[in-house]
C-alpha positions as a printed Julia matrix, in Angstrom:
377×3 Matrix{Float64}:
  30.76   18.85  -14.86
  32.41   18.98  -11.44
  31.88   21.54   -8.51
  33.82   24.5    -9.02
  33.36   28.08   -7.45
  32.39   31.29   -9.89
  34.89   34.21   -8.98
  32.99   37.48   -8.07
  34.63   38.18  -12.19
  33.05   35.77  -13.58
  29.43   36.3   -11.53
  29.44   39.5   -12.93
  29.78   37.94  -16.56
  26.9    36.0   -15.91
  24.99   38.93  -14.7
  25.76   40.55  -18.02
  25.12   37.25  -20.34
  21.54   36.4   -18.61
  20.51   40.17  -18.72
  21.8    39.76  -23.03
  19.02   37.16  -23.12
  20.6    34.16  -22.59
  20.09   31.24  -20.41
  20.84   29.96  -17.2
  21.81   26.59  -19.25
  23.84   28.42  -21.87
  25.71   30.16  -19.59
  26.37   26.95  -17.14
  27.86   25.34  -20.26
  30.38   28.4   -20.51
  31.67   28.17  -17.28
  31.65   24.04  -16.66
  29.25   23.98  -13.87
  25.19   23.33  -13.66
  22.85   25.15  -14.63
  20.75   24.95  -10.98
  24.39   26.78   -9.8
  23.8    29.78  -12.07
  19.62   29.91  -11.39
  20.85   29.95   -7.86
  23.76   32.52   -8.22
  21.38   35.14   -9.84
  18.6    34.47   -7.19
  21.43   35.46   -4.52
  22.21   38.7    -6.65
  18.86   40.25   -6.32
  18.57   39.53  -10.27
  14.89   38.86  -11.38
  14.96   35.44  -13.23
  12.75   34.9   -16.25
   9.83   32.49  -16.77
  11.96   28.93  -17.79
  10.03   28.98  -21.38
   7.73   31.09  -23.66
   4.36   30.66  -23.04
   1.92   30.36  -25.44
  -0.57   32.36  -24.63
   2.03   35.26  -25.55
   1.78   37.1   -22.75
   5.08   39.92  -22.75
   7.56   39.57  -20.2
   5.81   42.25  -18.03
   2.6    40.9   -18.35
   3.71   37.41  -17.53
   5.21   38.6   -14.19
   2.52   40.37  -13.37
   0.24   38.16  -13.15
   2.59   36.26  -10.81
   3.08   38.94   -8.64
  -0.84   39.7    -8.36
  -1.45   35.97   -7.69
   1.06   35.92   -4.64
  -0.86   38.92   -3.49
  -3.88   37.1    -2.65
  -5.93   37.85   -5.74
  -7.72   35.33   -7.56
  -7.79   34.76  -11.27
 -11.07   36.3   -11.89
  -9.38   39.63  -10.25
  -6.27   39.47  -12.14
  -8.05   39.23  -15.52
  -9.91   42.07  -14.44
  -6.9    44.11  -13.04
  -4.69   43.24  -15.95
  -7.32   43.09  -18.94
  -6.08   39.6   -19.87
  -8.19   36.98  -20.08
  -8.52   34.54  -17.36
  -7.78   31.42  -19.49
  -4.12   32.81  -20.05
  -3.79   33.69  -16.12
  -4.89   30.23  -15.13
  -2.15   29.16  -17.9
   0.68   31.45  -15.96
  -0.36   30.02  -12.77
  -0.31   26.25  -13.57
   2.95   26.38  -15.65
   4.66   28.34  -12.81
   2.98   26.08  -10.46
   3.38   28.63   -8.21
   1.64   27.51   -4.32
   0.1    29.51   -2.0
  -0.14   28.71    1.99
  -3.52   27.43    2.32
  -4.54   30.28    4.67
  -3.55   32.77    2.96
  -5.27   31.53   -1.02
  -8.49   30.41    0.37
 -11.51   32.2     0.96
 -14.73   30.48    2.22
 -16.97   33.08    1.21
 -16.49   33.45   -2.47
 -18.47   35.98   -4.97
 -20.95   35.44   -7.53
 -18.54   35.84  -10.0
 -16.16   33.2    -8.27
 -19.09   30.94   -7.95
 -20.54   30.8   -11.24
 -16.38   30.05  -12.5
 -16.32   27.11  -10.4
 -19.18   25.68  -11.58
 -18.95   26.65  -15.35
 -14.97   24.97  -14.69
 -16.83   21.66  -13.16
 -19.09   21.18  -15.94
 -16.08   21.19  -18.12
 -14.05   18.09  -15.97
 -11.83   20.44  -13.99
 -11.18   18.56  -10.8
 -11.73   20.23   -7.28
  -7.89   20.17   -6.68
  -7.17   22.37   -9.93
 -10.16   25.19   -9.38
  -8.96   25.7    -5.37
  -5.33   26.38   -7.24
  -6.99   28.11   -9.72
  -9.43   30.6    -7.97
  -8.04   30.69   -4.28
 -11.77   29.07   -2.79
 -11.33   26.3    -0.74
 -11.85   23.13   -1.39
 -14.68   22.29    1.09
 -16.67   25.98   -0.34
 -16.42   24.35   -3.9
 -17.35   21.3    -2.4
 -20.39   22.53   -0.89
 -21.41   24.7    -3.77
 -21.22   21.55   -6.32
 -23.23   19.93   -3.73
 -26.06   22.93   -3.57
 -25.95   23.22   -7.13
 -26.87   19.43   -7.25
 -23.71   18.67   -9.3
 -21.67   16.82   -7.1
 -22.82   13.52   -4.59
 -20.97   13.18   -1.81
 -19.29    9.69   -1.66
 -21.24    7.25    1.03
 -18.42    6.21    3.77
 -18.43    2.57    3.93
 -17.9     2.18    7.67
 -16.44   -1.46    8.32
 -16.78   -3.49   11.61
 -15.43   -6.38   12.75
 -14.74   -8.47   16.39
 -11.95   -7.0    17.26
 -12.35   -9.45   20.04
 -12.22  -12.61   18.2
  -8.46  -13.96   18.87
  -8.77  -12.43   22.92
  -9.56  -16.4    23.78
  -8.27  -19.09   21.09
 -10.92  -21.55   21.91
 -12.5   -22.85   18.91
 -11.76  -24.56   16.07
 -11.84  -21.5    13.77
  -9.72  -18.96   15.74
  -6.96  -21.88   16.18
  -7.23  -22.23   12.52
  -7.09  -18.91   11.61
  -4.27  -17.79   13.68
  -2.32  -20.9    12.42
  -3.01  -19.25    9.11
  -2.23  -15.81    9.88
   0.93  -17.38   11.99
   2.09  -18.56    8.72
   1.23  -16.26    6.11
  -0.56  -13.25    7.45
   1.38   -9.82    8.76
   0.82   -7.54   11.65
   1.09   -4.14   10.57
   1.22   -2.79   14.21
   2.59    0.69   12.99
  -0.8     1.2    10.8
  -2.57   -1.23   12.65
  -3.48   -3.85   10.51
  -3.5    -7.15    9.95
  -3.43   -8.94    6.2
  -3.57  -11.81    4.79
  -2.92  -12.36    0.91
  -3.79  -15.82   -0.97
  -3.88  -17.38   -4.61
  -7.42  -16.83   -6.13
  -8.19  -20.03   -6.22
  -8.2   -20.13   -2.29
 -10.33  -16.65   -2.2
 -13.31  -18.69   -0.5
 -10.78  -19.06    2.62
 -10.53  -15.02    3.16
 -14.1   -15.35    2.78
 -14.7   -17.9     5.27
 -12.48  -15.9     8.14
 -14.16  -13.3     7.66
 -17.32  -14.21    8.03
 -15.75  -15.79   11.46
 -14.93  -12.19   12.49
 -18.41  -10.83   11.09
 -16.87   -8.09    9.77
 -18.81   -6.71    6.41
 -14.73   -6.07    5.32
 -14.37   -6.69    1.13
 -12.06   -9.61    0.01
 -10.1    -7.21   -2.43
  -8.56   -8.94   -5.94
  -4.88   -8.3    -6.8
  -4.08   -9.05  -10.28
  -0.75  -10.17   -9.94
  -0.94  -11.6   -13.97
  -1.22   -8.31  -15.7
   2.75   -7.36  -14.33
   3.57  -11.14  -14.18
   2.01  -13.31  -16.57
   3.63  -16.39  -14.57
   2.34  -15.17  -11.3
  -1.27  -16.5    -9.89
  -3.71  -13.37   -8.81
  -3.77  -13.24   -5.19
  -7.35  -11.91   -2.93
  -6.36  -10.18    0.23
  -8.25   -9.6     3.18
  -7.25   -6.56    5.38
  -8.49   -5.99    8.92
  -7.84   -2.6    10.73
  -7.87   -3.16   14.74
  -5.33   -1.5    17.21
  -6.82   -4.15   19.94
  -6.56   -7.01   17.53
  -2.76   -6.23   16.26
  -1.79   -6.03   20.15
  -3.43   -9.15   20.71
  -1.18  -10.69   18.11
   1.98   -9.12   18.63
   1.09  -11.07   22.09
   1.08  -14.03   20.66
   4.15  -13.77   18.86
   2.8   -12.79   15.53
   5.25  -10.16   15.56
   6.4    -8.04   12.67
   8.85   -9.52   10.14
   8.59  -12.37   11.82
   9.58  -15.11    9.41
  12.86  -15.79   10.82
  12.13  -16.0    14.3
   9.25  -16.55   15.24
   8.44  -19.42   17.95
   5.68  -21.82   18.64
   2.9   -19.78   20.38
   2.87  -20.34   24.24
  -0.82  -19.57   24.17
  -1.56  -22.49   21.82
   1.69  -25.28   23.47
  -0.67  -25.02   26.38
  -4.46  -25.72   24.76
  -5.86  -28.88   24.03
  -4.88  -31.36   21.69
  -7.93  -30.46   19.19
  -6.42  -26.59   19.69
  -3.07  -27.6    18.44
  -4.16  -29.88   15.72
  -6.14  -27.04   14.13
  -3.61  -24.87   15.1
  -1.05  -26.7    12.63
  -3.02  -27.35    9.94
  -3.93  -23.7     9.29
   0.14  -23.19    9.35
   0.37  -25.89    6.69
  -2.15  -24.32    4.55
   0.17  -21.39    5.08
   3.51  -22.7     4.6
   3.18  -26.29    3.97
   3.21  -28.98    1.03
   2.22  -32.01   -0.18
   4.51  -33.7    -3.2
   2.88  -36.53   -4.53
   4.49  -38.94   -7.55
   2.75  -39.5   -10.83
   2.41  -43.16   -9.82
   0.62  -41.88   -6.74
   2.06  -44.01   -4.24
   4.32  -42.34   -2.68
   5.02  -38.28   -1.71
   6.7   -35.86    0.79
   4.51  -33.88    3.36
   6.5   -30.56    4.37
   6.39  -27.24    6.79
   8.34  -24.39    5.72
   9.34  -22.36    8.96
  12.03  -21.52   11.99
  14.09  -24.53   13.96
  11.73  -23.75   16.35
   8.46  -24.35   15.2
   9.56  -27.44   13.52
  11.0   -28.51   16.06
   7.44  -27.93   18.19
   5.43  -29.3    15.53
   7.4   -32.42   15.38
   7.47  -32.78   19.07
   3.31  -32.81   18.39
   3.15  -35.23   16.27
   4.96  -37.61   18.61
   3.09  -36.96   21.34
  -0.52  -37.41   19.96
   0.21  -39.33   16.47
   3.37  -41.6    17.8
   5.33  -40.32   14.66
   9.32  -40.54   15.7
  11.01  -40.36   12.48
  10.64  -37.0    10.88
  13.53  -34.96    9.28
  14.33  -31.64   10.16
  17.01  -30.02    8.06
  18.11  -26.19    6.99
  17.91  -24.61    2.94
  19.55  -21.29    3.06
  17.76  -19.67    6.34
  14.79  -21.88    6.03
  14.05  -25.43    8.38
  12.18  -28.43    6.61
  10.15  -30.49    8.42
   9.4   -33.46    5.85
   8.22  -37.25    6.43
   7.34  -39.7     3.2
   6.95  -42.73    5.11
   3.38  -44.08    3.99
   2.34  -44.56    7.54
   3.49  -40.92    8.46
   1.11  -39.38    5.94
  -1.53  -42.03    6.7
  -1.58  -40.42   10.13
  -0.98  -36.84    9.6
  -3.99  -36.71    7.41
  -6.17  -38.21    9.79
  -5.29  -36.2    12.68
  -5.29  -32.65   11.1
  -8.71  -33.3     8.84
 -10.63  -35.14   11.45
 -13.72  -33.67   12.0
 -12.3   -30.36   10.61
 -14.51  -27.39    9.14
 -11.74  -24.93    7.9
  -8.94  -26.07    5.33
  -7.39  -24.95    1.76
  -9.98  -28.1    -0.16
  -6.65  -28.02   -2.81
  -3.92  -29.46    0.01
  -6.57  -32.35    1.32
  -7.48  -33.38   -1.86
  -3.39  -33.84   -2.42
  -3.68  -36.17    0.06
  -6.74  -38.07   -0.72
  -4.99  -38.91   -4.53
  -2.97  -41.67   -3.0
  -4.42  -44.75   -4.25
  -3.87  -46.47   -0.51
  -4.73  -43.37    1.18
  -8.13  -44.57    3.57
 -10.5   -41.4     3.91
């Protein structure tokens, strides 16, 4: 059906077919065009349209729209039975099909009667939720709240009221914030628009989340996503979410930037720490976004970052200055820079400079290392 214009003719057909009993769909199909055009058309005409089906509660016409018209008027249901001698279950059944909505000022009353009271409990008892009495009645939500509550029939939820040190990253001068910045530089987000930052990983690395955020003492829960029951191929992940405005802007600081994957850069603050800053800086990134390959003869295997030109770049400039490693490869897959060695003696000191005396790692990627059979630990 295309979009075609009624002439004032033919609207006064329609008039005449809806008011013989038949529908706004029948009649659309007549005249080629939808059947919203003709529910509109009549609405324009000052006609009176008719509920869309027939209820079963069989209610007549009249009686249907009146109890419409007496719920837009303020009254509850409990007065409209009363007014119309019908019984409140069919009201309630007028009112929820319609779903007709009243402004919340206007429905609501915080003082409700005896009457009012006892139906929102006796509705409770029978599993009506909160949200369906206050469209129901007219009462509030917070009076049937606080009734439930008086009546002993409803506990209040406790609010969990989560902390954290929203200070943590302000100075990146410890082995765990370096760490756990390289982590969240590599596979975290900073949700600055909801301030928050996240962090999801595979469930076998759960103990990780766990681990940062005991470093933040925040009392935050490491929360499971089961990945498996919509992808049966797909690992579960845990994700640990922190909410801090001062944190995010910290961050953002930094360069941990939203959607940063394609451009972000090596972090100034970190180019211009220590040495020990910087290693533990880049071995959180490659728990992030970095692999080992090893061959089944376990002799040989390719170490790897995943990032920007940049940052490879950097990180290769790092490991010749403190590890004397010159022969790296950098090259692009799709939008994506490599940064691989397999050279024996390359691996040999790349494991020995990012797990030296180091507290906080993914034990899965070290443990790739350590199954060369010349590796020395």
């Amino acid at each position: 059906m295309g979009k075609r214009k009624l002439t004032g003719e033919q609207i006064k057909e329609c008039i005449d077919l809806y008011n013989s009993g038949k529908t706004c769909k029948q009649i659309a199909e007549v005249y080629g065009v939808f059947d919203s055009s003709i529910n509109r058309m009549l609405r324009r005409q000052g006609i009176t349209l008719r509920p869309h089906y027939v209820p079963k509660c069989k209610l007549t016409h009249e009686e249907y729209q009146n109890c419409i018209d007496e719920y837009l008027t303020g009254l509850s249901i409990i007065d409209i039975s009363k007014k119309l001698n019908i019984s409140a279950g069919k009201v309630r059944y007028v009112i929820t099909k319609e779903e007709i909505a009243r402004g919340r000022h206007e429905t609501t009353t915080c003082n409700p009667t005896k009457e009012e009271r006892d139906e929102c409990i006796n509705l409770y008892k029978l599993g009506i939720s909160m949200r369906k009495i206050e469209h129901g009645i007219g009462i509030s939500r917070n009076s049937i709240r606080k009734l439930l509550t008086d009546e002993g029939l409803y506990q209040p939820p406790e609010i969990t009221r989560y902390s954290q040190d929203d200070h943590f990253f302000d100075n990146i001068d410890t082995e765990a914030k370096s760490y756990f910045f390289g982590l969240l530089y590599a596979d975290g987000c900073n949700k600055m628009n909801v301030n928050i930052i996240g962090i999801s990983l595979q469930d076998s690395d759960k103990y990780i989340l766990e681990m940062f955020r005991d470093e933040l003492k925040s009392n935050r829960p490491v929360l499971l996503n089961k990945l498996k029951e919509t992808h049966p191929t797909w690992n579960d992940h845990y994700e640990l979410r922190v909410t801090s405005e001062h944190m995010c802007e910290v961050l953002n600081n930094y360069g941990m930037v939203p959607r940063k994957s394609l451009i972000k850069k090596f972090p100034e603050v970190i180019l211009n720490s220590s040495e020990d800053i910087i290693r533990h800086f880049i071995r959180g990134y490659f728990c992030g976004n970095g692999s080992l390959t090893i061959k089944r003869d376990t002799e040989s295997g390719t170490f790897a970052i995943f990032s920007t030109e940049n940052m490879c770049i950097e990180i290769n400039n790092c490991f010749k200055k403190y590890i004397n490693i010159y022969n790296c490869s950098i090259y692009k897959v799709n939008n994506i820079f490599w940064l691989t060695t397999s050279r024996r003696e390359n691996l040999q000191s790349i494991y020995n400079w990012l797990y030296k005396e180091s507290n906080f790692f993914i034990v899965r990627k070290k443990e790739k290392f350590e199954k060369f059979n010349w590796l020395e630990k």
